[in-house]
C-alpha positions in Angstrom: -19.5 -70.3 77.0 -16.8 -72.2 79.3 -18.3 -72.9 82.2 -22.4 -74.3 82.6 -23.5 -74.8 85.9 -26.3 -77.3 86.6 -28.7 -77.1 88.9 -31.2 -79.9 88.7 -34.5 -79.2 91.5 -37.4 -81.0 92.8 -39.5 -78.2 95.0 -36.7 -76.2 96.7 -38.5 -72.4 97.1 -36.5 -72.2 100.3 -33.0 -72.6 98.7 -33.1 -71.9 95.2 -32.9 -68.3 95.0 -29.7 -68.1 97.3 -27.6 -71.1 95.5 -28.1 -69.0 92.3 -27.2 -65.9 94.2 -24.2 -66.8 95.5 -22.9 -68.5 92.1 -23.8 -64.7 90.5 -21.8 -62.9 93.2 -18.4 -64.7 93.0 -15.6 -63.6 91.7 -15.6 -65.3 88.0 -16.4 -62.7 84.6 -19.8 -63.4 84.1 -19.8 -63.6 80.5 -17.5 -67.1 81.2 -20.4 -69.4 82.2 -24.2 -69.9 82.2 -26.6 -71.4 84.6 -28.5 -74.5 83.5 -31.8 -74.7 85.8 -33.7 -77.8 85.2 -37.1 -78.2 86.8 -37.7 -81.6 87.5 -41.9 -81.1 88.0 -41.7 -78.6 90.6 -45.3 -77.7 91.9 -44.2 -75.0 94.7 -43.0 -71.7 94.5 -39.2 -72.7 93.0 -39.7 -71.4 89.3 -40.9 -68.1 91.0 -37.8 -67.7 92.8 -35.8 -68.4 89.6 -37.6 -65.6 88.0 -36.9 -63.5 90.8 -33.2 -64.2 90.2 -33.6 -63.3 86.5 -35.0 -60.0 87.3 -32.2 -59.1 90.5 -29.5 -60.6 88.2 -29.9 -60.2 84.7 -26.3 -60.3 83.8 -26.4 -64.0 84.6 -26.6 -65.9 81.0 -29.9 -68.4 82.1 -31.4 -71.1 80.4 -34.5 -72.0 82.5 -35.6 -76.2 81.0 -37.8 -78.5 82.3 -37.5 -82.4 82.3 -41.0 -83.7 82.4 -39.4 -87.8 83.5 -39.2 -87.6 86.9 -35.8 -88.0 88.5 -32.7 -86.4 89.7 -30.4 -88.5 87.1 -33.3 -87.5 84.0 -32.4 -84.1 85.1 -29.1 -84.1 85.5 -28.9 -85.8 81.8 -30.9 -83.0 80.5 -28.9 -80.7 81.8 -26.0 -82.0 79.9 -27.9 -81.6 76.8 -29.2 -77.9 77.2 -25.5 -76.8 78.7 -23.1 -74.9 76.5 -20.1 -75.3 78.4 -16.7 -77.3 77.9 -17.2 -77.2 81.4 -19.7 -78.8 83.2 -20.5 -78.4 87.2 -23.5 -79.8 89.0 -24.4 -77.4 92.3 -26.9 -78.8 94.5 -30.2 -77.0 94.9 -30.0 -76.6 98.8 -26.7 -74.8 99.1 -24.5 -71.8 98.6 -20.9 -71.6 97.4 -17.7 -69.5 98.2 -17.2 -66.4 95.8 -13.3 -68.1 94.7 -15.9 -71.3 93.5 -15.9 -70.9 89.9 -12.6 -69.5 89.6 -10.9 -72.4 91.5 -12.4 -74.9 88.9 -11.2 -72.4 85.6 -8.2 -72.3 87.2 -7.5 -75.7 87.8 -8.9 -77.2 84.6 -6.5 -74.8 82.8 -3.3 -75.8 84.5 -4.1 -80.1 84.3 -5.4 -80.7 80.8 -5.0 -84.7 81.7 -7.6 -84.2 84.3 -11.2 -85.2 83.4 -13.1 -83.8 86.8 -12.7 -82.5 90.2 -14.7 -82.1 93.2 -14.5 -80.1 96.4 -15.5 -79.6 100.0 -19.0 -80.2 101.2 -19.6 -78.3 104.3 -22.8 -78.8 106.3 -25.1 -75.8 107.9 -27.6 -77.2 110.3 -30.3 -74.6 109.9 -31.5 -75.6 113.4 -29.3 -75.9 116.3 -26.0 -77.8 116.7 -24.7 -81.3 115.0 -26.5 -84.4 116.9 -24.7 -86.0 119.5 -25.2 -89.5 118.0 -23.7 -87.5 115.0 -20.3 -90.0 113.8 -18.1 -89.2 110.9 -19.4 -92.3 108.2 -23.1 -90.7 109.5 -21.9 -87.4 108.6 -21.1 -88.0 105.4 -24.4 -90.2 104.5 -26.6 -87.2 105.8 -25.3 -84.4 105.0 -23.0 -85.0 101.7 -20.0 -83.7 104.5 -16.9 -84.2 102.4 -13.5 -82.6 103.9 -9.9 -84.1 102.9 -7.8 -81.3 103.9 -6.8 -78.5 102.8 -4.5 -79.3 99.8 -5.5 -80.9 96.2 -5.0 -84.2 95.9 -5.6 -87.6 94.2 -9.5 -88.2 96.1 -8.0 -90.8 98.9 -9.5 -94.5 98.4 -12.4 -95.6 96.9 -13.6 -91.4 98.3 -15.0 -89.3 95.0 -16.8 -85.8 94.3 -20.1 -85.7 96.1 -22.8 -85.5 93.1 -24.0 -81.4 94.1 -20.6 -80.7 93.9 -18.4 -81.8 91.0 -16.8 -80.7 87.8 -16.7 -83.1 84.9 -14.7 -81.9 81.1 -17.8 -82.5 79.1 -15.8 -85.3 77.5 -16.3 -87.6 80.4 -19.9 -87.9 79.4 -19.2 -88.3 75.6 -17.0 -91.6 76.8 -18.5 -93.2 79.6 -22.3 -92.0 78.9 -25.1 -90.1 80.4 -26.1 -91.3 84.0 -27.7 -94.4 84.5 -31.9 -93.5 85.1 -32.6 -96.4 87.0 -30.3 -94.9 90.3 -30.9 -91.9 91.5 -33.6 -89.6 93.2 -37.4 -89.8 92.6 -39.5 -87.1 93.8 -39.6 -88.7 97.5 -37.7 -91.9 96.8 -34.2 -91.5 98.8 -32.3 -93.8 96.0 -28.5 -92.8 94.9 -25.9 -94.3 93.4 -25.8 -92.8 90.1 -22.4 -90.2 91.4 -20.9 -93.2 92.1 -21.8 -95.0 88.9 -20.1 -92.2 87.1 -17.0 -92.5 88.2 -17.0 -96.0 88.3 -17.0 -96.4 84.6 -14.7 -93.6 84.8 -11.9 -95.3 86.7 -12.2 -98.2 84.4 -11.7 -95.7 81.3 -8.9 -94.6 82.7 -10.3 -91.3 83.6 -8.6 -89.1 86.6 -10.6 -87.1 89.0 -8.9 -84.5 92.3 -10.1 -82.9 95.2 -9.9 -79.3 95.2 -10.1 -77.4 98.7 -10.8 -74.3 97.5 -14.0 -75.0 95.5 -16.3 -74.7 99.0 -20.1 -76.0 99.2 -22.0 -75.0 101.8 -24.3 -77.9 102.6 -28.2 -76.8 104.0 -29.4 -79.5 106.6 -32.7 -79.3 107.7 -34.4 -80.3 111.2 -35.9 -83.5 109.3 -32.8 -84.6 107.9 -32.2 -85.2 110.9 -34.9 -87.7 111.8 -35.5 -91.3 112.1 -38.0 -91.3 109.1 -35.5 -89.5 106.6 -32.5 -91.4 108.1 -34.4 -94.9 107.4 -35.6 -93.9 103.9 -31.8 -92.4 103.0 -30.3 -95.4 104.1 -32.7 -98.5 102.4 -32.2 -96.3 99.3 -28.2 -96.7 99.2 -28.9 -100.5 99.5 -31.1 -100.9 96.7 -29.0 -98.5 94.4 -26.0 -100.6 94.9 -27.8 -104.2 94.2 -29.6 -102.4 91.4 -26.0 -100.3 90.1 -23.6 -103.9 90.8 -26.5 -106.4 89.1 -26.2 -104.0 85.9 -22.8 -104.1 85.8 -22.6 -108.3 86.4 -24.0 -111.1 89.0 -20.0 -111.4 89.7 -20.0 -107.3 90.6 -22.7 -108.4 92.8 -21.4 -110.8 94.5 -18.5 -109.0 95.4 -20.5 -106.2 96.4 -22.1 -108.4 99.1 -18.5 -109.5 100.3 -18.0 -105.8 100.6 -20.9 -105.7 102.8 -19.9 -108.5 104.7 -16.4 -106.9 105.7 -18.4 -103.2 106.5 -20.2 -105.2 109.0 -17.0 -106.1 110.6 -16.2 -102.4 111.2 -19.3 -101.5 111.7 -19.6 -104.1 114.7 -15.8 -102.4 115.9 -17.0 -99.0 116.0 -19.8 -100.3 118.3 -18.3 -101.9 120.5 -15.7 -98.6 120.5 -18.9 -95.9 121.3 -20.4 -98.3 123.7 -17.1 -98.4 125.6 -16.5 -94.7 125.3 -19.8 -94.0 126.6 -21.4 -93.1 123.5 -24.4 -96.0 122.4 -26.3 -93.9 120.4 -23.6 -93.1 118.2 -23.0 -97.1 117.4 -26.6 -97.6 118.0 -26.9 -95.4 114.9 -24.1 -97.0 113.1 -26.4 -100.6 113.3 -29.2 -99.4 111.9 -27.4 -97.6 108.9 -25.3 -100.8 108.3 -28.9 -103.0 108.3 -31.0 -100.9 106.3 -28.1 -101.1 103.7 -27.8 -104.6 104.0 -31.4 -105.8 103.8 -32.3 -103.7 101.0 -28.6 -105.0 99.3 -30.1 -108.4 99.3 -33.6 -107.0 98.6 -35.7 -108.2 101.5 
């Protein structure tokens, strides 16, 4: 098997069926790759809809496993385990993917052997009504996984990598820098992240390379309560506790410089305010605050 994708899920009857659906109806031979669904505890109707996918596509090589230890990174490590593939590529649970997807990552692995991961496009679909005024491009990103840099592979730009639903690791990457770290990521309802980042992290100091790839689309589902002040506020105080509880692991001195990182965001945080307030747009910087103090608080863990 060459390619395993992994799909790691926590209740997601809604979506599951039509991520699985649209990885089976690309264009890639389907006796090249495998799927790896890993149910994380679901107590809804998601394993039915897997084995409504099993029956409607039984062409599809499927390993159904289930990770009792709650959370996204305990999945996504078992997953790693069950897969076959020299290639290994976590879809997110909640979204569909072009029918080139599979193809553009073969493709790309085959011509850059030196290249240990790639990442492409995340595209949101608001499944009710249009993008939120107070909508910004940093606010984007944190809510929806939006992740565009053109139309053109490339080096990822900055400290920028592959959003965690959709990447493509060798599965070398894990045999050097190790499985993800189970104190970051997801829990059931806990918002937490930071584990994606953590990977390539360790990666970068390995001396590990990782590109964007324009052509490997995900097409990101956004839901009505995604978009409100409860989610946003839970999202948000779980980015600042990953990144004391990812930078502390590392060092105090990772810390530290992690909070003079924070100290500098607040800086352009307090520009872009200033900037929507004087283009007639408060909620937009409004919004900008309150991401920026949810972060910081739960940074320094009050």
């Amino acid at each position: 098997m060459h390619i395993s994708v992994i799909i790691c899920t926590y209740n997601r009857e809604k979506y599951i069926y039509n991520v699985m659906k649209s990885i089976a109806e690309g264009n890639y031979p389907v006796d090249k790759y495998e799927i790896v669904f890993v149910d994380n505890n679901c107590t809804d109707g998601t394993c039915d809809e897997v084995e409504r996918f099993a029956k409607d596509y039984p062409q599809v090589n499927l390993k159904k496993v289930k990770e009792k230890a709650q959370g996204l990174s305990h999945a996504r490590n078992r997953g790693i385990i069950e897969s076959s593939g020299d290639i290994l590529i976590y879809v997110d649970d909640d979204a569909t993917v072009n029918k080139e997807y599979l193809s553009v990552y073969d493709a790309f692995f085959a011509a850059n052997p030196g290249i240990d991961a790639a990442g492409g496009p995340y595209i949101p679909h608001y499944e009710e009504g249009d993008e939120p005024k107070w909508m910004t491009y940093h606010l984007r990103r944190l809510l929806t996984g939006y992740l565009y840099f053109g139309d053109k592979e490339k080096p990822f730009p900055g400290d920028n990598y592959p959003g965690g639903g959709n990447a493509a690791y060798r599965r070398h990457v894990f045999e050097k820098v190790g499985p993800y770290n189970v104190e970051l990521g997801r829990n059931g309802g806990n918002l937490a992240g930071g584990e994606e980042k953590d990977i390539f992290d360790k990666m970068k100091t390995a001396g590990m390379s990782f590109r964007y790839l324009p052509d490997a689309i995900l097409y990101h589902s956004i839901p009505k309560y995604k978009l409100e002040p409860d989610y946003f506020n839970r999202l948000t105080c779980g980015i600042g506790e990953s990144e004391r509880l990812r930078t502390k692991k590392i060092s105090q001195a990772s810390y530290i410089k992690r909070l003079a990182k924070e100290a500098v965001k607040w800086g352009g945080t307090l520009v872009l305010w200033v900037y929507y307030l004087l283009t007639l747009r408060p909620s937009c910087g409004n919004m900008l605050v309150r991401f920026r103090w949810n972060v910081t608080r739960n940074l320094l863990g009050i």
